[in-house]
N, C-alpha and C positions, 0 to 999 in steps of 0.2 A: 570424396567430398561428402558432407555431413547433409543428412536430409532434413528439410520441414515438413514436421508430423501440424498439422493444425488438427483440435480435435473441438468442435462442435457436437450439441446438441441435434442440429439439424447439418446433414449434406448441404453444399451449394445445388443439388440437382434435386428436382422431384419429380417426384413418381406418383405415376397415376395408371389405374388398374380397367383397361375397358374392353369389353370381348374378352375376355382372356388374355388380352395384349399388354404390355408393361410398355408405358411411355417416358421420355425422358425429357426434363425442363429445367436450364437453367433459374435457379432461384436469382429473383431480383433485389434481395434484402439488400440492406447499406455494407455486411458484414462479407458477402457470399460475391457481390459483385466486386467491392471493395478488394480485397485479394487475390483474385481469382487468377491475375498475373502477376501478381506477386508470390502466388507462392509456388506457380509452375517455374520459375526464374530463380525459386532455391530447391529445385528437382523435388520439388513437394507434395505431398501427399497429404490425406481430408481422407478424417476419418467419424463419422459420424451416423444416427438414424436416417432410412430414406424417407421417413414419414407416411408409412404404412403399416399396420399392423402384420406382426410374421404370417399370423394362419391364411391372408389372404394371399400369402403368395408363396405358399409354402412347399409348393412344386417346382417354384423358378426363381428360387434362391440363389442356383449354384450360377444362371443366367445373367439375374442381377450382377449378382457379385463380380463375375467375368467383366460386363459391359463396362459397369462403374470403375474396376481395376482401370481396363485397357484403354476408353475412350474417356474417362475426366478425371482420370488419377485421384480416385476414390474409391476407400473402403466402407463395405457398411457393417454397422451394427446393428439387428435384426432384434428388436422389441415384439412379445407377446401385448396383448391387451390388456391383462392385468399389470403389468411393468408401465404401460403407457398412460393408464388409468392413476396410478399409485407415485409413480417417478414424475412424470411430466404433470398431467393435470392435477397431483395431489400433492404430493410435496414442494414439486416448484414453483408451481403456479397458482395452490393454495396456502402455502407457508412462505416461502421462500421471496416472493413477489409481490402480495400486500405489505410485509414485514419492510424492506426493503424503499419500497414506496408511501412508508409511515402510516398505512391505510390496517390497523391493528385490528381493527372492529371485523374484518376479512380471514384475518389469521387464523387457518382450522389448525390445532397440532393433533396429528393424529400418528399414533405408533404407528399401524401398518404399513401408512407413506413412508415416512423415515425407514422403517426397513427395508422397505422397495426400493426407495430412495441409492443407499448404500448399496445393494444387489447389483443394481443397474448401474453406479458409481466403478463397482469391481467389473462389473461384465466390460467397459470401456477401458480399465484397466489393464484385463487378460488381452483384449486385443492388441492396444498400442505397443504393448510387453512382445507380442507375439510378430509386432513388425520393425519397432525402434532397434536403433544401434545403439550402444552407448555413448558414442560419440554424435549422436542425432541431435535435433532442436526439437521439443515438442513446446507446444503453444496451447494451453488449454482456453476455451473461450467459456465465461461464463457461468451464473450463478445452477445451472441445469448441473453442473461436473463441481461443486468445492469439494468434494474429499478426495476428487482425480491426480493431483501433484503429492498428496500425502501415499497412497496407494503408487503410485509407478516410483517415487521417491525407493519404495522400500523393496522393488522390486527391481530397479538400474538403481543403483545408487547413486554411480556419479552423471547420469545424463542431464543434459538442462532442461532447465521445465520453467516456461512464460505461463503465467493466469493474466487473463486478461478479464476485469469487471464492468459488463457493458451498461448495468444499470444504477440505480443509484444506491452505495452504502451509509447505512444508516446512522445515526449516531450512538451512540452507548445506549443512552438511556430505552432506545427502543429495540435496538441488537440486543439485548441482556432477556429479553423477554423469550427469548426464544429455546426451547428446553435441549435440544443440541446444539449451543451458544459454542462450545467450542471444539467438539470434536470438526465443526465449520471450518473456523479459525485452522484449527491444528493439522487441518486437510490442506488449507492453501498456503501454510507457511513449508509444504513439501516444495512448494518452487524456490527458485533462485532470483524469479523477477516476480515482481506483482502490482499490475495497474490499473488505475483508473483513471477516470477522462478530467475529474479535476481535484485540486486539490481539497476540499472540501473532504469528500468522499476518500482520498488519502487519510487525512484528519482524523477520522471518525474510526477507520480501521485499525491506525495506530493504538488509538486511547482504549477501543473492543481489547486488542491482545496486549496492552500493556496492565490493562483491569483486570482482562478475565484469566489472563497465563503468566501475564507477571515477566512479561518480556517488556524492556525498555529498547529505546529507538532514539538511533542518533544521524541528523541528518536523512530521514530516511531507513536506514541498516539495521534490522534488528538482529541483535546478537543471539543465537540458538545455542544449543551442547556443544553441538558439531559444526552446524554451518552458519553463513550471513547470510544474512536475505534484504534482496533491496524492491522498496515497497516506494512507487513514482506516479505519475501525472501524466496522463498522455491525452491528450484531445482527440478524437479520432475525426479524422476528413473525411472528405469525397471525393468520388474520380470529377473532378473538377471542370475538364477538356472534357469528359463526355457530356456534362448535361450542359455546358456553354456554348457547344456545338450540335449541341440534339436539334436547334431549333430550324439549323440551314437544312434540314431534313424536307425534302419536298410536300411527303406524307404528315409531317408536323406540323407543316405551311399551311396544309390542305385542312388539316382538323383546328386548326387559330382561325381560319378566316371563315368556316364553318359556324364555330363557338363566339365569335365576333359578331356576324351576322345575327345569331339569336341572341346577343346581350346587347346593342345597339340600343346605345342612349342609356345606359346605365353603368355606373363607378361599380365595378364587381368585385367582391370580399371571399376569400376564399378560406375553408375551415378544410383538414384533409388531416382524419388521425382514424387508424388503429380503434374497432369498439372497444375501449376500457376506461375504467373508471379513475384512472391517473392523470388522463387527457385534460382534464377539466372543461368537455363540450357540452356539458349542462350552465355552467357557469358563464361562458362565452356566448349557447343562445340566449339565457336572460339578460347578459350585459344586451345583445343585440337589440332585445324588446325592450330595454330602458332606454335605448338610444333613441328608437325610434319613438317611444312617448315624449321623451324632452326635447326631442328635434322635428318636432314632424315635418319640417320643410325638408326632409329628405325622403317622407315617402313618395314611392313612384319613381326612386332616382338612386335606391341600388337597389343590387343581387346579392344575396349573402347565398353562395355555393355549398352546404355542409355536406360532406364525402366523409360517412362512417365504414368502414372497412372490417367484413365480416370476421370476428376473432374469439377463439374460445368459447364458443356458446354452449358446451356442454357445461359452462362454468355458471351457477347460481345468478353471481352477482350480473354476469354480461346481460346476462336471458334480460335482467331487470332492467339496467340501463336500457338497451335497444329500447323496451317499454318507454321508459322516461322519457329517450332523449324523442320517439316518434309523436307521443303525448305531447311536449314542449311546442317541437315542431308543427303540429296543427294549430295549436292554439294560438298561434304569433302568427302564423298565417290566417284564421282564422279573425284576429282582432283588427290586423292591421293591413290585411290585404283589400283591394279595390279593382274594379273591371279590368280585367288587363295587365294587373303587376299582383306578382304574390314576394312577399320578399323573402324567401325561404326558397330555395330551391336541393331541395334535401335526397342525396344519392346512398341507397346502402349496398355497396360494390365496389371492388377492388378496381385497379383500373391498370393499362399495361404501362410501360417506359411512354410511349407515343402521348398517348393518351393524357397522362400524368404532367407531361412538357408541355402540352396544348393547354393547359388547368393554369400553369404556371405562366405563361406569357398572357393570357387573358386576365389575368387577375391584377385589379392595383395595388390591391389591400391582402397579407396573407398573416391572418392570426394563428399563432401557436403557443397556446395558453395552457402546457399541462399543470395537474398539481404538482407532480413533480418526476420529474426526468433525466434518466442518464446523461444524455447527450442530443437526441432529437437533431437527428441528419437532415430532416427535410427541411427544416429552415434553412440549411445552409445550400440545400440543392436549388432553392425556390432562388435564393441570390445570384447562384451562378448559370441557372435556366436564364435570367432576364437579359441578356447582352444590352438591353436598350435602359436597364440602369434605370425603370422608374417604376418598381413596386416595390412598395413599402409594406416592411416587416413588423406587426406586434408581436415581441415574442416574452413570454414568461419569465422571471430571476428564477425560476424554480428550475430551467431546462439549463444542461450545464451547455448549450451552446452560448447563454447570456455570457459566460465571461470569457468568450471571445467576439460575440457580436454587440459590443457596446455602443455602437451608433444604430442601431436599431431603438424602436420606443418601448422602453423596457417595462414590465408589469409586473404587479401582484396579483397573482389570476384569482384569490381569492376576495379582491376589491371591486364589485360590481361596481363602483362609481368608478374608480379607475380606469377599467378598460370602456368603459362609455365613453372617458372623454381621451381615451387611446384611440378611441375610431373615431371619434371626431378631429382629432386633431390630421390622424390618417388620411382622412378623406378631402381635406385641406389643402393638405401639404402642397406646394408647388412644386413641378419638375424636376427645377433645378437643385430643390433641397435633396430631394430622394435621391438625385445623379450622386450628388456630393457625397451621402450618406452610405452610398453604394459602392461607391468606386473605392472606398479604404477596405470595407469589409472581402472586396471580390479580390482585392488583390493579397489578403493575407488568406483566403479560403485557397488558391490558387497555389501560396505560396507552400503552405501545408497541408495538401493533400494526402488523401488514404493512402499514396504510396509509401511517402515520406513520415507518414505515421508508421505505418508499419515495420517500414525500416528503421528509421528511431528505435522501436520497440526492441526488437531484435537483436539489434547492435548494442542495447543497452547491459541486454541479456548477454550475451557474448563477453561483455565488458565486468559483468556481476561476476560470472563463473574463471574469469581471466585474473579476480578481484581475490576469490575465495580458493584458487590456485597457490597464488603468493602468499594469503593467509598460511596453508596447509604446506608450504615449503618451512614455514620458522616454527610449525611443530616440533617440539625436541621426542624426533623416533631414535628408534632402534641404534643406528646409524651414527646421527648426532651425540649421543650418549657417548657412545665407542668412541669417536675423535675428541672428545673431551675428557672423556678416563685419560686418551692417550697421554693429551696435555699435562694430566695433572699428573700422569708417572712422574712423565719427565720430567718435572720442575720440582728444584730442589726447595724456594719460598714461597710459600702459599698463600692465599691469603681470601677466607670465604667468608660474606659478610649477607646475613640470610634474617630476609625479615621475619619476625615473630606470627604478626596480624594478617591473618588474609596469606599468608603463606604454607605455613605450615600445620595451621589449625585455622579452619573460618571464624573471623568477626563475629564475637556474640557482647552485647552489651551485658553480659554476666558472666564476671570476672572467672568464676568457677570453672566455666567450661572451656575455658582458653586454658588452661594449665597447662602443661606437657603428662602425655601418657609416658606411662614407660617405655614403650619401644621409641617412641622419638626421643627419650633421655637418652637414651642404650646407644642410638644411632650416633648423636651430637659427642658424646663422650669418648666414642672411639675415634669419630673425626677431629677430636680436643686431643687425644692421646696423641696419636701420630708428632714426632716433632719436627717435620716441614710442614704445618699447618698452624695458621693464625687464625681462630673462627670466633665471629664478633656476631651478634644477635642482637636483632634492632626490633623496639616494642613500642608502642605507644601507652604501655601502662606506666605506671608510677614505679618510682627504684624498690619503695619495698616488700611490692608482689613480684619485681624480677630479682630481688634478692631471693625470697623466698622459693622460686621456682626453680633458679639453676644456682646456688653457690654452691653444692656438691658436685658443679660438674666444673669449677674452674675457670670459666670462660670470659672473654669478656664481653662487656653490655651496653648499649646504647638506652634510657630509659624517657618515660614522656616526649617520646616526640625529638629526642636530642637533646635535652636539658641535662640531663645528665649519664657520666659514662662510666663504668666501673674499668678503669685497668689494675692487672696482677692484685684482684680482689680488692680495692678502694674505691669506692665510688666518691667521683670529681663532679661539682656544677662545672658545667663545660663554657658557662656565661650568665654573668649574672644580667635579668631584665627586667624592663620597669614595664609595673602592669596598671597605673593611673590610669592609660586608656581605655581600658575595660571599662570601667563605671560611664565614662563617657558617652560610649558605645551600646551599651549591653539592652539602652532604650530601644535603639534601631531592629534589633532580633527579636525585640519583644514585641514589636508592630506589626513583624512580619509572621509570628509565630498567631498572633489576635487575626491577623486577616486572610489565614491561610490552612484552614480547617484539615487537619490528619499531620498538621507538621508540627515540631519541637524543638527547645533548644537545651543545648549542653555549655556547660563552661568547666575548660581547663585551666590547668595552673596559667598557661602563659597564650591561651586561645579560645574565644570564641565560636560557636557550633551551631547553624543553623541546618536541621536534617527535614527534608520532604520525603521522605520514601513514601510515606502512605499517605500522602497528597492526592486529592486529584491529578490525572497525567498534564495534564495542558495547563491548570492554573500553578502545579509548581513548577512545570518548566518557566511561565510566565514572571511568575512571581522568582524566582531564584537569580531572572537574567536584568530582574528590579532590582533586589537587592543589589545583585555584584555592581550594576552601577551606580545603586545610592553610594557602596563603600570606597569605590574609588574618587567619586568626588570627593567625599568628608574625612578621607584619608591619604591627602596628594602628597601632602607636608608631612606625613607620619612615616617612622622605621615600621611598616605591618605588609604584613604579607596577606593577601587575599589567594585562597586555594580553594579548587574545586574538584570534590572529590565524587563517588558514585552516589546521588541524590544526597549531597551535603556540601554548603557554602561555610566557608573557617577561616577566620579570621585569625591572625598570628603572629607574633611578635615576631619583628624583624629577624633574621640569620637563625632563628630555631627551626633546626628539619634535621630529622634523621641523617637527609644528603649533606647538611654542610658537615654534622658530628665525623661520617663517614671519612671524609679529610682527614683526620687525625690518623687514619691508619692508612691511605693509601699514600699518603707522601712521609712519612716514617720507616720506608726500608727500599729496596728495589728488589720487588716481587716477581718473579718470572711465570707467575699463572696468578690471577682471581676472577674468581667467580662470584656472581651479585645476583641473587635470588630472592623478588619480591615482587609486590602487588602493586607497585609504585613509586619504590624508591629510588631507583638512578634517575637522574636529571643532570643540566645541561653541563652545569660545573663536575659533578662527578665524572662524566665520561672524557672530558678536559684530560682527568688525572690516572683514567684505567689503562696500564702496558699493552703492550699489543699484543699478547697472548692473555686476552681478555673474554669473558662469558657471560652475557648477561641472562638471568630469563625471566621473564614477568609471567605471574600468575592467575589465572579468571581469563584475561584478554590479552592481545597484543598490546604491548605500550612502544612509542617511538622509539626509534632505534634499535632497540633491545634484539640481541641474535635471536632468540627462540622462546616461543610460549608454552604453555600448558593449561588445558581448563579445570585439572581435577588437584588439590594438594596431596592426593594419594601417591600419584607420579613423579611429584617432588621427591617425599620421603623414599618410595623405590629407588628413586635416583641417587638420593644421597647415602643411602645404606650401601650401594653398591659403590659409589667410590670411598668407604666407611672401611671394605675387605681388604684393601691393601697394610700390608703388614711394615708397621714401623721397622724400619731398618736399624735405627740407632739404640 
């Protein structure tokens, strides 16, 4: 059975160093409790830092390592202080982390991190390396590891590899700022899966690696050399049953009716984040102080609870904040407090599960207002703590829990009038609104939980590598080559009909460099020679650059697209077409070429050409899926053919295609082998008409149906030279 490697930055356990003693503590993050049976339930293994630096425990290393093995099926990775310093505190959580959270004015890029960075990226490598099977799951978690699925990619090749991105991906314009912009990228496209909690952040990563690497995405999939890679949306849950049921806890009981007692007689508001500067808890206490200027009939009649939770203080920016937010905090206490009420009650301390449950059933009002946020679990934990279904949620569009909590009162956390009259309407609200409001959100939090996310995940992955399997069967290897020679011994009429474009020599819009070299003359000629062979060559140039390129080799020709065909050296119009509609038309490409910055148009004899490639990614997919349905309206009643090629929309007169030309020779004989070799020319009608000792193969990608691919046209020409050596018999 295949194991689960999950690899974190941090253990689920921590460790703490006193008397010389090493202790041991389940971590309670969303991430660490969230799996914790889930990944023992796929015989899994957590591999990650204990969060201590090596030197202080540098005598009970082999101790650690033992305990963690035996008793929580965990491995560690053992960080010096300068790795901790450089990897953790510098690259990830001075580059990697503001960057991320659009907060740029933060961004230190500094060489020494980024080296460290990668060091410590490889050190987690050599280890996963040193426990995975090939046939294993690893699961990386996390912006602390993107260059860890690119690094074990090269060292398992074929093992699966999950990234999971817990925070939020940025968009281009701020992704691009960053000076290792793609060795990132080109780290986490080493997986097979890659996700994020919403599509947004999806979004964003596509258009990063279709900008910066020049990979395009379809449905998700991007197409690589070698492999697919599928890049999705997963929301991440919570154990849902435990904090629903935290509260029947007698000890939980005891600390609510505690926490009751001292807030008696007042509506209490609750603030509960992490110290950082993403949070948006400066903005939330001045909404507070403006509430209470424009409302003063509510001093003396709440509690605003603010719980900052000690974080990263070795970091510049935090040291400041804590300043700020403590500074804020008196002053609003300070202005608007009176004998006997302060309305601040301001905590800077972590707090345990119990403790955390008791915060959350006392509370009516719970804001969560960051600037902006991965995901933010404890909104959803806050929902499924209340069984009694009447505290009411402020929560942020910035936090991607908003686009699943949409009966919640949703905010701009950078609109101080806003969430002023967020808490106002909050403190309002009636019972029976907030049941109402509650009851949809608990039963879809319940319905999708952390398990069920994670298995989602999983299985997705499972499903990717099950995906790029059956890619990797219609590779034409070794093998397939050989039972296709076999074919073509034995048949006595041949018949190979091999695209020109994108086949045999790549696409270049200058004409010159499409030519035939000599060795591909050399090749076609001997396959002309043979006489059980009929080999026809399909171009989308014009007849008198495919006159010029092969009438020394005899052959026959398909030219323009199928307009015309040279047989026994005469070239025939294969149909004559009317091209009035063009003038018609040619306005519409011109509209879309004006409003669609990096894109152009072409016109052929009998088709128009609108090409995006160096479009922005999103507005020419936008714009391209405009077009095709401007054309299909204004061309219902028209003989045109609408075709969609690789970032190019083409318009084209009725029955012209390389595939109908192609007719003309598979129904003229009965052929006991052909072969159809192109970038996209078999379609529905052609394969109607191909024997059943048939070949197709398409080149760059998989096309439908098609027996077998190839990514490189070197492989073609190998291929065709070798069935080139059989010696004409006659």
């Amino acid at each position: 059975m295949a194991n689960l490697i999950i690899v974190s930055n941090r253990l689920p356990v921590k460790l703490q160093k006193k008397d010389n003693t090493i202790k041991y503590e389940m971590s309670t993050g969303g991430l660490a409790t969230g799996l914790k049976s889930f990944y023992k339930s796929y015989n899994g293994f957590w591999i990650g830092w204990p969060g201590i630096a090596s030197k202080e425990i540098s005598d009970k290393k082999d101790e650690i390592k033992n305990t963690l093995n035996e008793e929580y099926n965990c491995e560690p990775v053992f960080l010096n202080q300068q790795e901790i310093d450089h990897y953790y505190l510098g690259y990830s959580n001075r580059a990697m982390w503001p960057l991320c959270h659009y907060f740029t004015q933060f961004v230190t890029h500094d060489l020494e991190n980024w080296q460290i960075y990668k060091k410590v990226n490889q050190k987690f490598a050599e280890k996963v390396a040193a426990i995975a099977k090939e046939d294993d799951i690893v699961w990386v978690h996390d912006y602390h590891l993107m260059l860890l699925p690119k690094m074990l990619r090269q060292k398992l090749k074929n093992i699966r590899i999950g990234y999971f991105h817990h925070i939020p991906f940025p968009s281009y314009e701020i992704f691009r700022l960053l000076p290792s912009r793609k060795q990132i990228l080109e780290g986490l496209l080493g997986a097979d899966l890659i996700g994020f909690h919403t599509y947004d952040y999806l979004r964003h990563f596509l258009s990063s690696v279709q900008r910066l690497l020049g990979y395009n995405s379809n449905l998700g999939k991007i197409e690589l050399n070698e492999r697919l890679v599928k890049v999705d949306s997963f929301p991440m849950g919570i154990d849902f049953v435990k904090f629903s049921q935290a509260a029947e806890n007698s000890e939980v009981q005891n600390k609510i009716k505690t926490l009751k007692n001292k807030l008696e007689g007042h509506q209490v508001v609750l603030s509960i984040d992490r110290m950082d500067y993403t949070k948006g808890i400066l903005q939330r206490l001045q909404a507070y102080s403006n509430f209470l200027r424009k409302y003063p009939q509510y001093t003396g009649k709440l509690k605003f609870i603010v719980v900052t939770v000690p974080s990263r203080e070795e970091v510049e920016q935090y040291h400041q904040l804590k300043n700020s937010i403590e500074r804020l905090v008196s002053e609003i206490n300070g202005e608007f407090g009176i004998l006997g009420w302060m309305p601040i009650w301001y905590l800077h301390k972590a707090f345990d599960f119990k403790d955390l449950v008791a915060l959350y059933n006392v509370s009516d009002i719970y804001v969560v207002t960051p600037l902006r946020d991965g995901m933010n679990l404890m909104a959803k934990e806050y929902l499924a703590a209340r069984n009694d279904k009447k505290g009411l949620l402020i929560l942020s569009e910035m936090a991607g829990a908003a686009n699943e909590l949409g009966e919640t009162i949703i905010v701009n956390p950078n609109n101080i009038e806003e969430l002023v009259e967020a808490i106002r309407e909050a403190v309002s609200a009636p019972d029976e609104e907030k049941i109402r409001r509650n009851e949809i959100m608990r039963e879809r939090l319940a319905r999708y939980d952390v398990q069920r996310w994670a298995e989602d995940f999983v299985q997705k992955l499972l499903k990717m590598k099950e995906l790029q399997k059956m890619r990797h069967a219609n590779i034409l290897n070794k093998a397939r080559i050989e039972k296709i020679r076999e074919s073509f011994h034995n048949a006595q009429q041949r018949l190979l009909l091999i695209d020109w474009d994108g086949t045999l020599l790549p696409i270049s819009e200058n004409k010159n460099k499409m030519q035939p070299t000599a060795k591909i003359k050399h090749i076609l000629r001997k396959l002309n020679q043979n006489s059980k062979n009929k080999l026809v060559i399909f171009s989308q140039a014009e007849k008198e650059i495919m006159q010029t390129w092969f009438s020394d080799l005899e052959i026959d020709m398909v030219a323009a697209n199928g307009e015309f065909v040279n047989l026994a050296g005469r070239w025939q119009q294969f149909d004559i077409f009317e091209n009035d509609w063009k003038d018609d038309l040619r306005t519409i490409f011109q509209v879309f070429v004006d409003r669609t910055p990096g894109s152009f148009f072409k016109e052929n004899k009998y088709s128009l050409i609108w090409n995006y490639s160096k479009a922005a990614f999103d507005l020419g997919e936008m714009r391209a899926r405009e077009l095709v349905n401007e054309l299909i309206s204004v061309t219902a009643n028209m003989e045109l053919q609408i075709l969609e090629h690789e970032k190019e929309i083409e318009l084209r007169a009725g029955g012209l295609s390389k595939e109908h030309a192609s007719l003309r020779w598979l129904t003229s004989n009965q052929w006991d082998f052909v072969l159809v070799i192109s970038d996209g020319l078999t379609g529905e009608r052609m394969f109607e008409h191909l024997p059943q000792n048939s070949y197709t193969i398409s080149v760059g990608k998989p096309q439908n149906k098609t027996d077998f691919f190839v990514k490189k046209q070197e492989v073609i020409l190998e291929f065709l030279e070798y069935l080139s050596e059989e010696q004409n018999e006659n």
